[in-house]
Structure formats: structure tokens, C-alpha cells
N, C-alpha and C positions, 0 to 999 in steps of 0.2 A: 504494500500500500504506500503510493506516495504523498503524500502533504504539500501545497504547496504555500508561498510564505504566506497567502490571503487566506489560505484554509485557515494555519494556524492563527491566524491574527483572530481570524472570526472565531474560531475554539475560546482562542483565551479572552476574548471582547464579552461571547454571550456566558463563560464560568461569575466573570466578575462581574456581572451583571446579575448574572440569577444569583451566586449570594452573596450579594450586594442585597441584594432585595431580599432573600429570606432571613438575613440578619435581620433586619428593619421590623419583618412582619416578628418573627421569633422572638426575640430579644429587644428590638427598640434600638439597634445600634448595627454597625458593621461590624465585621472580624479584624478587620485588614485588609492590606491588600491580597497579601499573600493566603488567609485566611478565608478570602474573599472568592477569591480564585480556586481553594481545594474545595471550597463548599459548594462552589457552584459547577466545578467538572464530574465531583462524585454524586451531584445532584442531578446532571446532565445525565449519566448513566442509568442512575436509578430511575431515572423520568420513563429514560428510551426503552428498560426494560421492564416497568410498572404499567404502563399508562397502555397498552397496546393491548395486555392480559386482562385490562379491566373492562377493553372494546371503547377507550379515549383515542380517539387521533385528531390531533390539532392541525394539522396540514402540513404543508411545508415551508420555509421562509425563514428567515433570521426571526420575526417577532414571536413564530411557534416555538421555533429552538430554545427563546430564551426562556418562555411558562413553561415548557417543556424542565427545561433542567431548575424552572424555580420551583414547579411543584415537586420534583425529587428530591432537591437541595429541604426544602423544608417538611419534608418525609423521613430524610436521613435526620433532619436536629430534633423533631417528633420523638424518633425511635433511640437517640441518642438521651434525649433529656426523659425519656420512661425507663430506659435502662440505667438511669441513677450516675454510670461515671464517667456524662461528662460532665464537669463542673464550669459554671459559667459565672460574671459576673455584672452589674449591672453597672452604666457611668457613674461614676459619682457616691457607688456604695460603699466605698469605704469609709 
């Protein structure tokens, strides 16, 4: 499989975008960049392989890609914050 530089660009544009956005909705805050970016490509994943078995299909296009990997992304922090360890923190709460 090749990639080329635009594919990747759009990979890593629509990761930090969807958790970008599921930080927001989750927690009220971003991760990071970098934070931003793992939440929103293991979101991307979980989407492409959740959303299909449930009989969702959003279409195609950068705007589907990006609810695509935001509904995953905040599936993963769902299923992360009911399994207890991961620990989070909120702005300001200390």
C-alpha cells in the first residue's frame, strides 16, 4: 500500500480533528496535540470497524471520515473511562 504525502496529511488533519472534538465533547478540553492525534486515529479505526457492523454508513468525503473517526474516538474514551484506568483530569482541578 502506498500513501501519498496528501493521503497522509488528510490521515493526520481528520485524527486531530476527531479528537480534537471528542476531547471537547468527553472531557471539556483537548488532549494535545499529540494526544489529539492518537485519539483521533484509534478513533478513526474503531469508527471504520464499529459503524459498518451496526449497518451506519456515512458516505464518503473528508466530512464523513472525520464523524466517522469522532464517533470511534469517543467510543474508545467511553470504554476507557468505564474500564476505570484511565485517569483523567479536568482544567483547573487542581
Amino acid at each position: 500500500m502506498h500513501l501519498s504525502n496528501e493521503s497522509l496529511l488528510v490521515i493526520l488533519f481528520v485524527g486531530i480533528i476527531a479528537g480534537w472534538l471528542a476531547g471537547r465533547v468527553m472531557e471539556g478540553g483537548g488532549f494535545g496535540l499529540i494526544g489529539d492525534l492518537i485519539v483521533g486515529l484509534l478513533g478513526a479505526f474503531i469508527g471504520s470497524w464499529l459503524l459498518p457492523r451496526l449497518g451506519i454508513h456515512l458516505g464518503v468525503g473528508l466530512v464523513s471520515a472525520i464523524l466517522n473517526a469522532f464517533i470511534g474516538a469517543v467510543v474508545l474514551l467511553l470504554v476507557l473511562r468505564l474500564l476505570g484506568g484511565w485517569r483523567y483530569r479536568r482544567r483547573g482541578a487542581w
